[in-house]
C-alpha positions as CSV (number, residue, x, y, z in Angstrom):
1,X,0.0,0.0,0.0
2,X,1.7,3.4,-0.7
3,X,-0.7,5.4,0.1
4,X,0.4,7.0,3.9
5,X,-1.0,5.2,7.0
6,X,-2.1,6.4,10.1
7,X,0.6,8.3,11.7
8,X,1.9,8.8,8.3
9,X,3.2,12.4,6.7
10,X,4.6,13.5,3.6
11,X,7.5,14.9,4.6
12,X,8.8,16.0,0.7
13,X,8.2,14.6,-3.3
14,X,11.0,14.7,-6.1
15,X,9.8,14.0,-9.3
16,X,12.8,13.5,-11.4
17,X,14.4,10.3,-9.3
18,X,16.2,7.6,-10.9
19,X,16.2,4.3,-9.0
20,X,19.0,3.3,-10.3
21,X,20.2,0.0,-8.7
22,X,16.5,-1.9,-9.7
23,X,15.4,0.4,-12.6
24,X,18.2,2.0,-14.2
25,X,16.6,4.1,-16.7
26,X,12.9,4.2,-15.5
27,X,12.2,7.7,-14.2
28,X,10.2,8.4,-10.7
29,X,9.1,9.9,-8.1
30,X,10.3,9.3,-4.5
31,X,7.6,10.3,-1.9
32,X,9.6,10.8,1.9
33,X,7.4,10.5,4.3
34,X,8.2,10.3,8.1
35,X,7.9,6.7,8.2
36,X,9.8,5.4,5.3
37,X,11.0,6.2,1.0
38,X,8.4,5.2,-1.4
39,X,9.3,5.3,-4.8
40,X,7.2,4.3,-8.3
41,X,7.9,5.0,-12.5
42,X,6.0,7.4,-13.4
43,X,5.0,5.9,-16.5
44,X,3.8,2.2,-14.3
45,X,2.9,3.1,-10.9
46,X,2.6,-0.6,-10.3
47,X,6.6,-1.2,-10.4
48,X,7.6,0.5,-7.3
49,X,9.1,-0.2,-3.9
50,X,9.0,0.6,0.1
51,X,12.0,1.1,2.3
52,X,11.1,1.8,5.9
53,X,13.5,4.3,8.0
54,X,13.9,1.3,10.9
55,X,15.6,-0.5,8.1
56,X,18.4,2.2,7.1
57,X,21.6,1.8,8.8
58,X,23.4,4.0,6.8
59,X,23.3,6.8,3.9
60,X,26.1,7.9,1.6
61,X,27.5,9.4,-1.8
62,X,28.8,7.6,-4.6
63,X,29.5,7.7,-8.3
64,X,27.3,4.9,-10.5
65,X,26.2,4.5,-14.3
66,X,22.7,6.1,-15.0
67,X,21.2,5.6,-18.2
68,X,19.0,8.3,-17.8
69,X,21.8,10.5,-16.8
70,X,23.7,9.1,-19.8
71,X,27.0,8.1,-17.7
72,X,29.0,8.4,-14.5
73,X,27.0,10.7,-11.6
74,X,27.1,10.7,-7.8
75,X,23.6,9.3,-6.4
76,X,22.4,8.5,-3.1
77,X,22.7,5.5,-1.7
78,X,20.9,3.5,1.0
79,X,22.3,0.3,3.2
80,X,19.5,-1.6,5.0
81,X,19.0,-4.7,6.8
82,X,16.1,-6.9,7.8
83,X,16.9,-9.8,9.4
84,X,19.8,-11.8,8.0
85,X,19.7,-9.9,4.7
86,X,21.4,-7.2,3.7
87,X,20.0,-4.6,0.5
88,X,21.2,-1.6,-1.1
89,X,19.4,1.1,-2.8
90,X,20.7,3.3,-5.0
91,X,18.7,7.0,-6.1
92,X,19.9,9.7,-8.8
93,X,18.5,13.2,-9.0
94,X,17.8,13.6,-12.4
95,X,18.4,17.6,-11.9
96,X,21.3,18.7,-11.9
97,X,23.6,20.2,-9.2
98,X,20.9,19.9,-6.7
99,X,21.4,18.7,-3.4
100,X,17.9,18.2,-2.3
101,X,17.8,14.8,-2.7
102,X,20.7,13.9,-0.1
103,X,19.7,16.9,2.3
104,X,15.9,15.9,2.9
105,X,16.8,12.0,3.0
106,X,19.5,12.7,5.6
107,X,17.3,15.1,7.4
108,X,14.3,12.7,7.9
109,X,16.3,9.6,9.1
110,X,18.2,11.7,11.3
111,X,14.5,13.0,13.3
112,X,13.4,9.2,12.7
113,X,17.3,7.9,14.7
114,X,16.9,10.2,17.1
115,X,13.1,9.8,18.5
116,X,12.9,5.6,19.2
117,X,11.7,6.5,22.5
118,X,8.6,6.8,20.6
119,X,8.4,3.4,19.3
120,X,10.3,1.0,21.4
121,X,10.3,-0.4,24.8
122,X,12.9,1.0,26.6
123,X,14.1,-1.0,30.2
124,X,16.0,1.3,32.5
125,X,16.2,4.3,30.8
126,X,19.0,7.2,32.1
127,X,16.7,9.7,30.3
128,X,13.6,9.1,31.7
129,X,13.5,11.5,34.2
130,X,14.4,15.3,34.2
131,X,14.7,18.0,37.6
132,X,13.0,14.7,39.3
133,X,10.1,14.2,37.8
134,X,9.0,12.1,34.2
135,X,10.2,14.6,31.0
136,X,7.2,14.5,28.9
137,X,7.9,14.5,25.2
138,X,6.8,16.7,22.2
139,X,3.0,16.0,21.6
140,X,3.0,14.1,24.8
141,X,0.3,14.6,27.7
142,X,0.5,12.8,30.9
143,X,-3.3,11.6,32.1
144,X,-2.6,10.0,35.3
145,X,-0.1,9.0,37.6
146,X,-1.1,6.2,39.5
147,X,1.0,5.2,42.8
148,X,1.6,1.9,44.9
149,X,1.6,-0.3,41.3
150,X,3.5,-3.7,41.7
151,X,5.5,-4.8,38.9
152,X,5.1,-8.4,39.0
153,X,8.4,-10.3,37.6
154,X,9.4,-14.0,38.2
155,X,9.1,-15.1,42.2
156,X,8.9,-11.2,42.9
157,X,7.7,-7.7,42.6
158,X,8.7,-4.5,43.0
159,X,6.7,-1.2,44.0
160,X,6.5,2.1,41.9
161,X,4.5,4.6,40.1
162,X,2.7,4.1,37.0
163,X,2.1,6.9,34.3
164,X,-0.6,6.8,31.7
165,X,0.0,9.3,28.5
166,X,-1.0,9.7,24.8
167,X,2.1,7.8,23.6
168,X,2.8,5.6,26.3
169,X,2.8,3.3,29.4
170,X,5.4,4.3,31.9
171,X,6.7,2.6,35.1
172,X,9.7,2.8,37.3
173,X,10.4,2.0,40.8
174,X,9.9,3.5,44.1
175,X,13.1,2.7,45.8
176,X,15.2,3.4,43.0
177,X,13.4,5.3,39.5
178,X,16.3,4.0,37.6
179,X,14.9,0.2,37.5
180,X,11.5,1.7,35.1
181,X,9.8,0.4,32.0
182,X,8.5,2.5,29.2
183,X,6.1,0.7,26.7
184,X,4.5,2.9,23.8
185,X,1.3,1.8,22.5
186,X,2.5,1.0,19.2
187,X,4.3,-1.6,20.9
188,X,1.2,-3.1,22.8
189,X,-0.3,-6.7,21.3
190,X,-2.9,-6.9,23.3
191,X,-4.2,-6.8,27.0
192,X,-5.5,-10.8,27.5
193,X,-8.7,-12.1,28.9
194,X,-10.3,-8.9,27.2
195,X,-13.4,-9.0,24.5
196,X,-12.5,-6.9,21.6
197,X,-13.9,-6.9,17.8
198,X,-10.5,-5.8,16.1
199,X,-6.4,-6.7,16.7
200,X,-3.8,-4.7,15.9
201,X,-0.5,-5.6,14.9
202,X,1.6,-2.5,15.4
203,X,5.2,-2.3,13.4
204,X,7.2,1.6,12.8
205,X,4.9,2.8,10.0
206,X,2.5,-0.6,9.8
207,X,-0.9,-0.7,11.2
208,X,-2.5,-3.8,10.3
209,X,-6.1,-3.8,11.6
210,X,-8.0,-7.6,11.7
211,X,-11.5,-7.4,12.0
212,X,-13.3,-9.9,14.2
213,X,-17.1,-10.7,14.3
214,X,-17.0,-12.1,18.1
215,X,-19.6,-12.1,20.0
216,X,-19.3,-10.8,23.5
217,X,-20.3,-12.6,26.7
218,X,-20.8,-10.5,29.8
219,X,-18.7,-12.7,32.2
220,X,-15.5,-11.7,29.4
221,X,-17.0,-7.9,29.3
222,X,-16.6,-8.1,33.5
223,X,-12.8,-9.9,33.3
224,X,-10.2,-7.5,32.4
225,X,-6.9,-9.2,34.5
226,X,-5.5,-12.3,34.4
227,X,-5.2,-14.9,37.9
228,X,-1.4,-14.8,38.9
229,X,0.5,-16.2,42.2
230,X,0.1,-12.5,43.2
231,X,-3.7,-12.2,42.6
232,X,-5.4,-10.4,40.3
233,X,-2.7,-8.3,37.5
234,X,-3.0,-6.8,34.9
235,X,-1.6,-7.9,31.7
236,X,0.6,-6.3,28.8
237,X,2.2,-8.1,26.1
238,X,4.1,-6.5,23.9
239,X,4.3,-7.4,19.5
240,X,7.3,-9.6,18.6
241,X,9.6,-6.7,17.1
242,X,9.5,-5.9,21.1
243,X,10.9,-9.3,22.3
244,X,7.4,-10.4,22.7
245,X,7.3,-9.3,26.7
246,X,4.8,-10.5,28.6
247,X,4.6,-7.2,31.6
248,X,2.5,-8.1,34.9
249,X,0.8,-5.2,36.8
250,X,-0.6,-5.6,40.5
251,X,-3.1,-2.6,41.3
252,X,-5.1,-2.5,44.5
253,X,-7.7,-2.0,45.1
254,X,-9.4,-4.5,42.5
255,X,-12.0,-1.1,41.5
256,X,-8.6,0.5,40.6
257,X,-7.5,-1.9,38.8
258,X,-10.0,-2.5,36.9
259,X,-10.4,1.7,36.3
260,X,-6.7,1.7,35.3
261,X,-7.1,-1.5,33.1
262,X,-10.1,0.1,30.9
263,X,-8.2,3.8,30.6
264,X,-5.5,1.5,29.2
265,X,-7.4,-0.1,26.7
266,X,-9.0,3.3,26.0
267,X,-5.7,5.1,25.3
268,X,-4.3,2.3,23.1
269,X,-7.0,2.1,21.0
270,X,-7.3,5.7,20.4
271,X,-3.8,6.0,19.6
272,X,-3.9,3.6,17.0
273,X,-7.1,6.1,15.3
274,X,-3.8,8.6,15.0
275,X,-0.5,7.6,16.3
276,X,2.2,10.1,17.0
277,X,5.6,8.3,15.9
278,X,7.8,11.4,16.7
279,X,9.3,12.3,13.7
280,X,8.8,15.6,13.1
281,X,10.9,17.5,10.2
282,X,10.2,20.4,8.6
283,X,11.3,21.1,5.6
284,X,11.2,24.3,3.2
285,X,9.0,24.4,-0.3
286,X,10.9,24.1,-3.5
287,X,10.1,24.7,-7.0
288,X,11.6,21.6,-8.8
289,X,13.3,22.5,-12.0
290,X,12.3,20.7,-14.9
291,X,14.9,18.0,-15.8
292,X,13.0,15.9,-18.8
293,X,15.3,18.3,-21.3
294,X,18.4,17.6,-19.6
295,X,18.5,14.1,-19.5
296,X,18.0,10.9,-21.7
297,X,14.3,9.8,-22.5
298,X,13.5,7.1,-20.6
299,X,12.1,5.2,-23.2
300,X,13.1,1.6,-21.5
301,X,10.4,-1.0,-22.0
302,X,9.2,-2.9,-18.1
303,X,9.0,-6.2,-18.4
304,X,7.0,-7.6,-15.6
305,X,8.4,-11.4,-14.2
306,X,7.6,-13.9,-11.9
307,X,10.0,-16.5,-12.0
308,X,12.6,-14.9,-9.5
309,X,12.2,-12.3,-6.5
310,X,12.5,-8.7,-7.3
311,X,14.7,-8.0,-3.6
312,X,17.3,-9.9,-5.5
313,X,18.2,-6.7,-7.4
314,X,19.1,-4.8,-4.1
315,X,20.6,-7.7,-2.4
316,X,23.7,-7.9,-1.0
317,X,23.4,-11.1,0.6
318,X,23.7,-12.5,4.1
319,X,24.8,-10.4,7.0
320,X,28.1,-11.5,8.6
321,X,27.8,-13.9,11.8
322,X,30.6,-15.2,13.4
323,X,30.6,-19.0,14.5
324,X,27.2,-19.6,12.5
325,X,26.6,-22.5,11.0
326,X,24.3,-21.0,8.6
327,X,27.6,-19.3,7.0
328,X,29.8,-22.6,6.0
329,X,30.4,-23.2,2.8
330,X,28.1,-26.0,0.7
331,X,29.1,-27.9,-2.4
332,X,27.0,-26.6,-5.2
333,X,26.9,-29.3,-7.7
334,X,26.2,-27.5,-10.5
335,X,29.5,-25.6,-9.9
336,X,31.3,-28.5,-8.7
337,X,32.5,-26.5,-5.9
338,X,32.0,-25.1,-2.5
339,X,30.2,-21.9,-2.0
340,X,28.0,-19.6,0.7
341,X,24.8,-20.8,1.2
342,X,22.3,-18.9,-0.9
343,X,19.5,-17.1,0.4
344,X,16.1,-18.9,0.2
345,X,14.3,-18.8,-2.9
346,X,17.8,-17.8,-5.3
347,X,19.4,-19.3,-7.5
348,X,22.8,-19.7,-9.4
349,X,20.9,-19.1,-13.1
350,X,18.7,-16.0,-11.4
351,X,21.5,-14.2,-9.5
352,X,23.8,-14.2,-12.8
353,X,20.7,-12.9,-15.2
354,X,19.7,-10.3,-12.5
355,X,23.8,-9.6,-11.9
């Protein structure tokens, strides 16, 4: 889906963009939003691609072939990762002499690196407090501070404050606020043992929304915590980008609990009706110069295929492990030798036609 999701802004559009590791030739246009690039030809909208900002672990300069630019010129280029793979995409600015491409690109994943607080569950955080008491963030409102909250782990538990916000679900300790918790709402799976019609599952930029047609009984309308060795808590488990965490909460009395419980559920769901991510650039209107007159026609035919994946053009291949077995070398027979393990779904004849 390009269109932008909820949470999603357009952050700047270039017109004349080359994407010239997949497409060399095809002219585009590369939408940055705050979440991730999107770029598509201009002439087929269908042959396009997504690269979220999570995924970018670095940004530089360097000189390729363009056919569009007919020869050597400097283009952007991005390294991402996701999971064991690692991609590389490359973008040229069809006009010329213009840095905007680079600047807006770098300014973007710059507010994206700098503002995970937003969208990751932070344990023990040095930055959580400020002049002693929670620093709130930009477009964050606190709700309620609730005291005297257990936080329920293993054979113990430990006694502190919790803080209920637009954003997130904040806890640290009593005895010492550097042992504290902070869990955004774009983080939260679900709270168990709770009737809802829809599930979310919440990724930087992703919101998929499953619709259930479940009918509700009141004796699950009345539960809203789970049974534990410590009573009644209340439950928070956390999507699997998060290291699926399972969070217990012990809140007495149980009319508290089950206040707290349903202000929780209220606050997560309308978070995900407009989330607030954190990423906030600002960038200045440009006029973009025409460059169709400057450059080579793009005139290349598309050729739509199924028979191998289209990553393969941006791969690089596996990311480095040390001691992994996944790594040794296997004899390829066609070959007749020895060679790294290739990603799943590639081939020798498909890598060498893509190459």
């Amino acid at each position: 889906n390009l269109e932008p999701g909820p949470g999603e802004k357009i952050v700047d559009i270039l017109n004349n963009v080359e994407d010239t590791q997949g497409n060399n030739g095809v002219r585009g246009r590369l939408v940055v939003t705050n979440l991730r690039l999107i770029w598509h030809s201009n002439k087929k909208p269908a042959v396009n691609l997504s690269v979220g900002l999570f995924s970018i672990f670095r940004i530089n300069v360097k000189n390729v072939d363009s056919k569009l630019k007919g020869g050597q010129t400097q283009a952007l280029t991005l390294m991402a990762k996701f999971k064991k793979m690692h991609f590389t995409f490359v973008f040229s600015y069809l006009v010329p002499s213009s840095p905007r491409l680079f600047n807006v690109i770098q300014a973007v994943h710059r507010a994206y690196d700098s503002s995970h607080i937003y969208r990751e569950v932070i344990v023990r955080s040095t930055t959580l407090f400020r002049d002693g008491h929670v620093f709130v963030l930009k477009h964050e409102e606190i709700y309620e501070t609730v005291a005297g909250v257990w936080h329920l782990s293993g054979d113990k538990g430990e006694l502190g404050t919790m803080v209920l916000t637009n954003i997130r679900c904040i806890w640290y300790s009593e005895l010492d606020p550097k042992f504290n918790l902070t869990i955004p709402y774009n983080m939260i799976l679900q709270v168990p043992n709770v009737p809802f019609r829809c599930l979310y599952f919440c990724f930087p930029g992703v919101t998929l929304e499953v619709q259930f047609n479940i009918p509700m009984r009141p004796d699950q309308a009345r539960t809203a915590v789970r049974n534990s060795k410590f009573g009644q808590a209340l439950i928070v488990k956390t999507v699997k980008l998060a290291r699926a965490l399972t969070v217990g909460f012990r809140i007495d009395p149980a009319s508290q609990l089950e206040r707290i419980f349903n202000k929780l559920q209220r606050l997560h769901t309308i978070f995900h009706a407009s989330p607030i991510y954190g990423v906030d650039v600002e960038m200045e209107p440009q006029e973009e110069p025409d460059a169709s007159q400057d450059n080579l026609d793009d005139d290349i035919e598309i050729i739509q295929r199924d028979d191998f994946d289209v990553l393969a053009a941006y791969a690089n291949g596996r990311r480095r492990e040390t001691d992994s077995e996944d790594m040794r070398p296997v004899f390829n027979e066609e070959l007749g030798l020895a060679i790294e393990p290739l990603p799943p779904g590639f081939t020798l004849s498909l890598l060498t036609e893509i190459r």
